[in-house]
N, C-alpha and C positions, 0 to 999 in steps of 0.2 A: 345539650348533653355535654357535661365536664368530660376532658379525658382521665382515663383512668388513671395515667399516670404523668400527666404532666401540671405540675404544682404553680405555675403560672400563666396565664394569656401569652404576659410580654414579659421576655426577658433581654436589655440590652446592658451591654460592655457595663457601665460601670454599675449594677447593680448583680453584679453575677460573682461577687464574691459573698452577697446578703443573702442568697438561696439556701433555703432549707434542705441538706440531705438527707433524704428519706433511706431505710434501708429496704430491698427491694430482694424480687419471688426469686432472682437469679444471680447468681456471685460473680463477681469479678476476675479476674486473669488473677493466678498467681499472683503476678507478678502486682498486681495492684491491690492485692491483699495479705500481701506476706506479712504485715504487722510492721515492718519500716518506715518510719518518718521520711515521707517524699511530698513533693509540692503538689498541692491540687491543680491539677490539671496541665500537667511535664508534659510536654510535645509530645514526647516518645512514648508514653504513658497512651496518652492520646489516641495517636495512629495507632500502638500495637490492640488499644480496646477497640477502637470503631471502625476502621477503615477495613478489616477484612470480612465485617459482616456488611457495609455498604457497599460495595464493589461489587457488578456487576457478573465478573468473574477476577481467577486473581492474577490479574495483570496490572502493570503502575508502568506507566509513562514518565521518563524523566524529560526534563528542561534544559539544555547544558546553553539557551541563550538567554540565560537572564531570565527564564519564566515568559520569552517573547514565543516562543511555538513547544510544541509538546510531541516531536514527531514519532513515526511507526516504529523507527529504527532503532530507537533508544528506549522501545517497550523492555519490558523487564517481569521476571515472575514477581509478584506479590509476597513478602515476608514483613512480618511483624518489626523487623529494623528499620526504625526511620528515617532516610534517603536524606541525604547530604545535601541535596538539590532539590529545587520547587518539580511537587510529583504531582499525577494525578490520575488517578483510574479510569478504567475503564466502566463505563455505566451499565452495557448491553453486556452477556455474554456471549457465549458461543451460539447458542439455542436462538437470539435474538430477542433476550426478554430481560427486565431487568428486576431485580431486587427493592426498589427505593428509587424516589422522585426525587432527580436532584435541582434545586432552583438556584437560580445566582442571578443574584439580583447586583448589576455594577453600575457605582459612582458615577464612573467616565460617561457615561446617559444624563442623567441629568443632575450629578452631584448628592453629596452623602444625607441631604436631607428630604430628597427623593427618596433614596434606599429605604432610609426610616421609615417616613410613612409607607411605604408598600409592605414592606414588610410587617410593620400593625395590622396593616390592611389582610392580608395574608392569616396570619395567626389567626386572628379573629372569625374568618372563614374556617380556618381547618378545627379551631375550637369548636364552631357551630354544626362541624363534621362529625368531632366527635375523634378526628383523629389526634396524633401524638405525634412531635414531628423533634428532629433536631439542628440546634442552630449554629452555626459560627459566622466569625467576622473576619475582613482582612486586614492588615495594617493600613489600607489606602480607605478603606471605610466600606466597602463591597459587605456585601451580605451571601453566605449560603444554608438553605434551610432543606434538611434532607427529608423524606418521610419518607419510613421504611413500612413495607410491605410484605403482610404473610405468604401472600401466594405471587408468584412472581405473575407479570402483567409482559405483554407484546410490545416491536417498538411500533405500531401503529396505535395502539391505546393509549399509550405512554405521550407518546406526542401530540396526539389531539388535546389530551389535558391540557399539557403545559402550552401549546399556543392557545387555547382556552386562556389559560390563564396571563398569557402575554398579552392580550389584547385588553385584560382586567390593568394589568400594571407594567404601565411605561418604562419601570430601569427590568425589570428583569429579561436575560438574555433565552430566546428562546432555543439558538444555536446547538448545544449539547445534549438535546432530545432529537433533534432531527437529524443527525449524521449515524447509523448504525453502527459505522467501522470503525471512526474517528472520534467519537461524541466519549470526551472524558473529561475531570473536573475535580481542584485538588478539594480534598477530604481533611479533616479537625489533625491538628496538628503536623499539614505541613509545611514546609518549608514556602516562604513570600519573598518573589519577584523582588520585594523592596528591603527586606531583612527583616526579621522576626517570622512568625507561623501564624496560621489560620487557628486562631485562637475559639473555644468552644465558649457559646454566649451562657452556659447552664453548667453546673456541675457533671464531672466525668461519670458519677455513680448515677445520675441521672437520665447521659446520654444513653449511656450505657442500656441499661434499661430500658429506655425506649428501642435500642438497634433489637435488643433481646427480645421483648412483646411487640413485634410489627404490627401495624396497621390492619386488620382482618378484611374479607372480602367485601364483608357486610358495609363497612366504611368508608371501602374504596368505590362501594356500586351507589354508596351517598355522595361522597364528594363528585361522582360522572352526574348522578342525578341531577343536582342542584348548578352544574356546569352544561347542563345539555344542550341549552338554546347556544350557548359562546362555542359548544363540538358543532355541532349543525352549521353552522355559521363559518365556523374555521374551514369546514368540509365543502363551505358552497364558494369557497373563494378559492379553495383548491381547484378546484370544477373549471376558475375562470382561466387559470393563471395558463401560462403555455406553458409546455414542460421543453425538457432540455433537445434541443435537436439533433447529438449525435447519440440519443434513447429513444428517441420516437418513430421508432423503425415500422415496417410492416411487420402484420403477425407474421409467427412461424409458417414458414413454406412448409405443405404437405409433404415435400419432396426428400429425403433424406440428403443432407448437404456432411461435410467434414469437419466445417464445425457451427459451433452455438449463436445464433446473432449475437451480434454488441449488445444491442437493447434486454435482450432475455439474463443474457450474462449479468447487466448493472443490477437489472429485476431482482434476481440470486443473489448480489453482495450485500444489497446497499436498502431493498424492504421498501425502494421507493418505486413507484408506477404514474402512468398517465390517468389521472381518473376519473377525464372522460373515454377512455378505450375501457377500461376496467374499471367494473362497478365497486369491485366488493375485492378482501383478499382474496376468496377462495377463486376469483376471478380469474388474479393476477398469479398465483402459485399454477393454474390448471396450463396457463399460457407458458410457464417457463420450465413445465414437464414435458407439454407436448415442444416444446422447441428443443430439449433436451433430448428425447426420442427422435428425432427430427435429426439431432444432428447424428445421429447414430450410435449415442452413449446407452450403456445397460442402466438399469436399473440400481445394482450394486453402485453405478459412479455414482449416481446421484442421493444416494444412501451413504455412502463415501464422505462427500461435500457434506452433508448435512451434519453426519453426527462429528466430521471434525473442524467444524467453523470454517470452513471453508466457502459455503454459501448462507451468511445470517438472517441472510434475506428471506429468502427459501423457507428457513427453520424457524421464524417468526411468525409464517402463516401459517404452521403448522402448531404450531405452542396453544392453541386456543383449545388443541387435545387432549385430555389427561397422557403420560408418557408414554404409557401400554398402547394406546392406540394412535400414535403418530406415522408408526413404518405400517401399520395396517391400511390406514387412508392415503399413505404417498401409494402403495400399492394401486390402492383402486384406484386413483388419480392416473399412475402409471399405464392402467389397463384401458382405461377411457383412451388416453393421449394414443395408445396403440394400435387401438379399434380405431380414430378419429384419423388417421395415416393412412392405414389399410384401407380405408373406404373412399379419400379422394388420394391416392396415389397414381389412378391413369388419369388426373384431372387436367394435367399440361405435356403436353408432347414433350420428347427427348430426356436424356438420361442426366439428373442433376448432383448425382452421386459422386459425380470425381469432380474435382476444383480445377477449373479450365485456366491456368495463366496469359492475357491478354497480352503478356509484353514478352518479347524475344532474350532468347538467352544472352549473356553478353560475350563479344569474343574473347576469347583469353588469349587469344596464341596474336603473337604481335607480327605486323607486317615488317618484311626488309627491304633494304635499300630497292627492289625492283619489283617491291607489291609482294614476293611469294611470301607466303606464312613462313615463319621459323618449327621445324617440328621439333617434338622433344620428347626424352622418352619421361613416360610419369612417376616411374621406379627412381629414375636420377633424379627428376625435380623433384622429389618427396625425399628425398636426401641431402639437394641442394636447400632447401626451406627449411628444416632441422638443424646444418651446419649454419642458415642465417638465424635462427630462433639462438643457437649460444652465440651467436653475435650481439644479438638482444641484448642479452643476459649480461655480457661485459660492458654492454655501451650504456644501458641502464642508468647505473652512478650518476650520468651527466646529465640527467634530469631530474631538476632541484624538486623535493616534496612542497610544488603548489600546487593550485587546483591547475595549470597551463601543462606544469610539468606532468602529473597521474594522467590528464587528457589525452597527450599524445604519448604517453605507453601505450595505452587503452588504443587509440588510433593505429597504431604499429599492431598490436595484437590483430586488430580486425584486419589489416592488411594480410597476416600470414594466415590466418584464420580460410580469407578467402584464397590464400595462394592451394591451402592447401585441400581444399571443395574442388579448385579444380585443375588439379595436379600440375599446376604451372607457376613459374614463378612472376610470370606477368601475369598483371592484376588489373579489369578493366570494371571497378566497382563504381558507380559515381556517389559524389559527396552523403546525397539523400541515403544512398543505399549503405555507405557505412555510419552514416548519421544514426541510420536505426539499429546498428550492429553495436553500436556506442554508445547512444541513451543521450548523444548530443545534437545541438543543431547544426544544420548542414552547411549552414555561413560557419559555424564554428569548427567544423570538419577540413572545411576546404582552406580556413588560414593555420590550422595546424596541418595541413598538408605542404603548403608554400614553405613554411616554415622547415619541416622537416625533411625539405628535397634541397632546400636552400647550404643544409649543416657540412661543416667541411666534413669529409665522408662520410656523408651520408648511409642510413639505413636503407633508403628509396631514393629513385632517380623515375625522374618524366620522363617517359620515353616519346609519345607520342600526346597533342593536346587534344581533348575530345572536340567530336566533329559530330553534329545536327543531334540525334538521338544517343550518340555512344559518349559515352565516360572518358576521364581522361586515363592512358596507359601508365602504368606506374610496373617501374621491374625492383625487385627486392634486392637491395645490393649489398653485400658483405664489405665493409669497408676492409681498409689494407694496415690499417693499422690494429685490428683486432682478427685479421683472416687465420693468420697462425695459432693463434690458438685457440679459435672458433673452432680449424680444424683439427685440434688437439683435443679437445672438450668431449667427452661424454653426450651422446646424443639424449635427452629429458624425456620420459615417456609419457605416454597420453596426448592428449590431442589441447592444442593451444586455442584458445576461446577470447573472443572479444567480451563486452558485458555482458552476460548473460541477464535476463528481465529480470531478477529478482534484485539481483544487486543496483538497480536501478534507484531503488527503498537503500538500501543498505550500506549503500556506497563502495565510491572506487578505493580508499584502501580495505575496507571488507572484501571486494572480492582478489585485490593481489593477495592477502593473507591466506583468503581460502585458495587460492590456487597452488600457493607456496606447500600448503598442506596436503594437497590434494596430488599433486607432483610428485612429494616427500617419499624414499622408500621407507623410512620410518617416523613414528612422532615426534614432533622438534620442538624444544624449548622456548619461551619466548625470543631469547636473544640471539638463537640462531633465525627466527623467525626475520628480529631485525634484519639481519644479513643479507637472508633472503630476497627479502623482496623491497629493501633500498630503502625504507619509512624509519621514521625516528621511531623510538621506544615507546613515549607517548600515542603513537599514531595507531602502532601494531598492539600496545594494551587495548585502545578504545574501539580497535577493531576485533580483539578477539572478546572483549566483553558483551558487544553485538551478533556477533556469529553464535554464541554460547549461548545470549538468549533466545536465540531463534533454534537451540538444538541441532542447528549444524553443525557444530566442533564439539569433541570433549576435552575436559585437560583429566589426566592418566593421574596414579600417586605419585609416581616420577615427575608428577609439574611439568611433563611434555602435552602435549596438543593433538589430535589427531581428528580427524574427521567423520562424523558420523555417515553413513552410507543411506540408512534408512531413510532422513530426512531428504523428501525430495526437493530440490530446487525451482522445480516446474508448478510443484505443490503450493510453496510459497510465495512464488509469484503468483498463483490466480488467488491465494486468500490476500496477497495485499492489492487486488485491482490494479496490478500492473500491468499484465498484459492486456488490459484494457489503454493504457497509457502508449501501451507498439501498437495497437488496433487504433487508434486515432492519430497516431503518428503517419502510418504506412497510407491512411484514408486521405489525407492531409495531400502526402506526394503522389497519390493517386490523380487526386483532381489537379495536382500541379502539372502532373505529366500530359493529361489530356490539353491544359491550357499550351502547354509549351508546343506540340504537334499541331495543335491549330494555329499556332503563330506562325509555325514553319509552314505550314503551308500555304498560309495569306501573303509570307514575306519571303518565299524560296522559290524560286521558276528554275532552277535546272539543278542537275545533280551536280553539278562541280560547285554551285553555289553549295549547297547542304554540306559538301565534305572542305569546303573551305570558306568559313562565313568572316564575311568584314569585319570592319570594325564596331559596326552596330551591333554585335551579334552581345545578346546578354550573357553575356557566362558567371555574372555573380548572383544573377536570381534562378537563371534556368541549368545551371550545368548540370548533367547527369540524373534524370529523376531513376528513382530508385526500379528494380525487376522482381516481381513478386515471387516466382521461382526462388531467387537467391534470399530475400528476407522473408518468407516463410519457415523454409530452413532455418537460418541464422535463431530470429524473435521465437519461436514455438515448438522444431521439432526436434532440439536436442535436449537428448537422454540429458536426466537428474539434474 
């Protein structure tokens, strides 16, 4: 069967100015039919006809390395103007389904006349389908061939094809079908890594036209057909493979716990499963209701996540239902999961409802010269750690905008952060535990800690060095050269925050800018922003272009800045799977902490050994493993 509308098999680069333009059931953009002599086939022309009907939803990922990574943080909403830098959309949308099969077939495999033939190869099949596809090319010789589709498809349908189809042809990359959250890929006319654009291998009025009359279902259920034995296949090597080990948890406990397992959680983002544990979606969705229930979330939350992309995973297994009856099925889904709780709930002794912390609080209050504790009252140290926070503030400047310098702000934040959890100004956090306060590593914590105890007036002073299981002491100290007019300064209101998860994606000058805002009694302009918070102009644009796409900042008509409230922080951290990122961190120093106690205990015979260790004593792999008390707080339980 000829496609209806595509007027050749094969069309490559140098014949795709000899293509016949047909004129065709649906008109073009304005803009590319106003009657003005413009180039066939203008970049910008390009992207503003196709790229917002192939796009999965409209989101565009910019490139700012060269087209080397495309990450979350410099997602952007989707407009018709064509992005100054190599873009690429997103494939899946919110629902977890997408629009159009994106194929990318690349050189760097096995060179450009691989690509060719695959791509013959290709064509020829989707010709014999009956489908209608569109093609471009990239200046390094890569191929992408899009086909677009009437009825949107799942990303588990979606992906069985295309690794179907991977295992047909060797350059094509199968990568961007199987990532849910991440899976994007630039679209005809944009901008390339190596200069020039993704050039369309067919005339624009033709692409066109194809994005317009998608692919029908009837088409799509030919091209699975004739692909069935390569999905079976793909499916039975899924079967063998092992899956990732910090997912392959046990099922959800009957028991009502606080929160979601890891495993259920990735289940929810990411649409991927063990599948030998779970046969089928409907398998894998029933398992991350009942663990959702389980963890004591309503019904509403997870109705929540669903319809605002927050779990795509989730909302993929559910797409296989016309839209009317999707919250009708998670319902009954939800009522199984209910009944399935209530029925083995007396099936293990003891109450699993409150989250038991295995490791002891740490002390705050520091020993003197004769052992007694120093007491103090919490009122003053909550006023001494305010008058040290505008010491901050002044000392700041002298930390030059590198990645070493934004690190130990960030470090110093998490310092008073914890002074002020627990009302003192001596601080007994070890490296692990402000490691995960910071979103750094704990080797890297504890040489910008040496460092900045090291600085002539310091912001901290060692007081004491940790001993077997405690942290080292750290007292917050106002230097003498900024004391007077720290205590002149206006105390800052709201509460001082180390990294919070989200900014984790977003980075550390995104979150001084949001803080600087969020601090503000009124909205500030960009260049009091500079001021603010110590970054060149440069730094505090590409950060408020980041916060703006994510709908946490607004800018007013007054060109000042202010903060949206409604956007939660918490929110966006679990749609970009970061707090999966503090959940594998904190598991990490979990199992370190248990190695570090069994050491001391094979290598420590008295108690004067343990509170005074030789010089064997590891303090650069073991000091301080992290308290779960204090980084559950910190990583998950603060407000926005």
């Amino acid at each position: 069967m000829k496609p209806v509308c595509q007027d050749w098999p094969f069309v490559i680069p140098s014949d795709r100015n000899k293509a016949i333009v047909h004129q065709r059931a649906y008109a073009l953009p304005e803009s590319l039919s106003s009657g003005v002599s413009q180039p066939e086939n203008e970049p910008a022309q390009v992207w503003a006809a196709l790229t917002p009907l192939l796009a999965g939803q409209p989101r565009v990922r910019l490139s700012r390395d060269a087209g080397k990574t495309y990450p979350l943080k410099h997602e952007r909403s989707l407009t018709e103007a064509l992005p100054t830098l190599p873009a690429a959309v997103r494939i899946f949308g919110k629902d977890g389904t997408c629009t159009a099969i994106f194929l990318d077939f690349d050189s760097s495999v096995a060179g450009v006349d691989w690509v060719e033939a695959d791509v013959r190869a290709l064509q020829t099949w989707l010709h014999s389908c009956g489908a209608r596809w569109i093609e471009d090319y990239s200046p390094n010789g890569g191929r992408h061939v899009y086909v677009p589709l009437e009825q949107r498809v799942t990303f588990s349908e979606a992906r069985d094809l295309v690794e179907a189809l991977g295992n047909r042809h060797r350059s094509l990359d199968k990568t961007p079908h199987q990532n849910l959250l991440h899976g994007c890929m630039r679209t005809p006319g944009s901008p390339h890594k190596r200069g020039g654009h993704q050039e369309l291998a067919m005339s624009l009025s033709t692409a066109y036209d194809v994005a317009r009359r998608p692919n029908s279902p009837t088409i799509w259920a030919a091209m699975n057909a004739d692909l069935a034995r390569e999905i079976a296949a793909v499916r039975a090597v899924r079967l063998e493979e092992s899956f990732a080990p910090d997912t392959a948890e046990a099922p959800p406990s009957p028991h009502l716990s606080r929160r979601m397992s890891r495993a259920m959680q990735q289940m929810a983002l990411t649409g991927l499963y063990d599948a030998n544990r779970y046969a089928t979606d409907s398998d894998a969705r029933q398992a991350i209701i009942t663990g959702a229930a389980a963890a004591g979330m309503k019904l509403a939350d997870v109705e929540r996540r669903i319809l605002q992309g927050v779990w795509p995973g989730l909302a993929s297994f559910y797409a296989r239902y016309a839209a009317r009856h999707r919250l009708p099925s998670l319902k009954r889904d939800w009522d199984s999961a209910i009944a399935y709780l209530r029925k083995n709930q007396g099936s293990k002794e003891g109450n699993n409802s409150v989250r038991i912390s295995p490791t002891s609080q740490p002390n705050t209050q520091p020993l003197g010269a004769k052992g007694n504790l120093i007491s103090s009252n919490p009122e003053t140290e909550h006023r001494y750690i305010r008058t040290w926070r505008n010491a901050l503030r002044l000392k700041e400047h002298s930390y030059k905008e590198s990645r070493t310098g934004l690190a130990r702000r960030m470090v110093l934040r998490a310092l008073g952060e914890a002074a002020h959890m627990t009302a003192s100004r001596f601080v007994e956090f070890g490296d692990r535990s402000l490691a995960v306060a910071t979103g750094l590593d704990h080797t890297t914590v504890g040489s910008h800690l040496r460092a900045l105890r090291s600085e002539n007036d310091p912001l901290v002073t060692l007081v004491e060095q940790g001993r077997g299981t405690k942290g080292d002491l750290y007292m917050l100290t106002i230097p003498e050269d900024v004391k007077a007019a720290a205590e002149d300064l206006s105390w800052r209101k709201g509460k001082i925050h180390a990294l919070r998860p989200v900014f984790r994606e977003l980075g550390l000058p995104a979150a001084f800018v949001y803080e600087a805002l969020e601090q503000a009694a009124t909205p500030l302009p960009t260049m009091e922003l500079v001021y603010a918070t110590k970054l060149s102009r440069t730094a505090v644009t590409e950060a408020l272009e980041v916060l703006a796409a994510w709908k946490l900042i607004t800018r007013r008509k007054d060109r000042a800045w202010s903060v949206v409230h409604s956007t939660s922080l918490r929110e966006l951290a679990e749609h970009f799977g970061v707090l999966e990122v503090v959940a594998a961190q904190l598991e990490r120093y979990r199992i370190e902490r248990i190695l570090w106690k069994e050491w001391l205990s094979k290598n420590v015979n008295t108690v004067a050994e343990l509170l005074s260790p030789g010089e064997d004593y590891p303090w650069e792999m073991f000091e301080g493993p992290p308290d779960d008390w204090s980084l559950s707080d910190m990583a998950f339980s603060r407000p926005g």
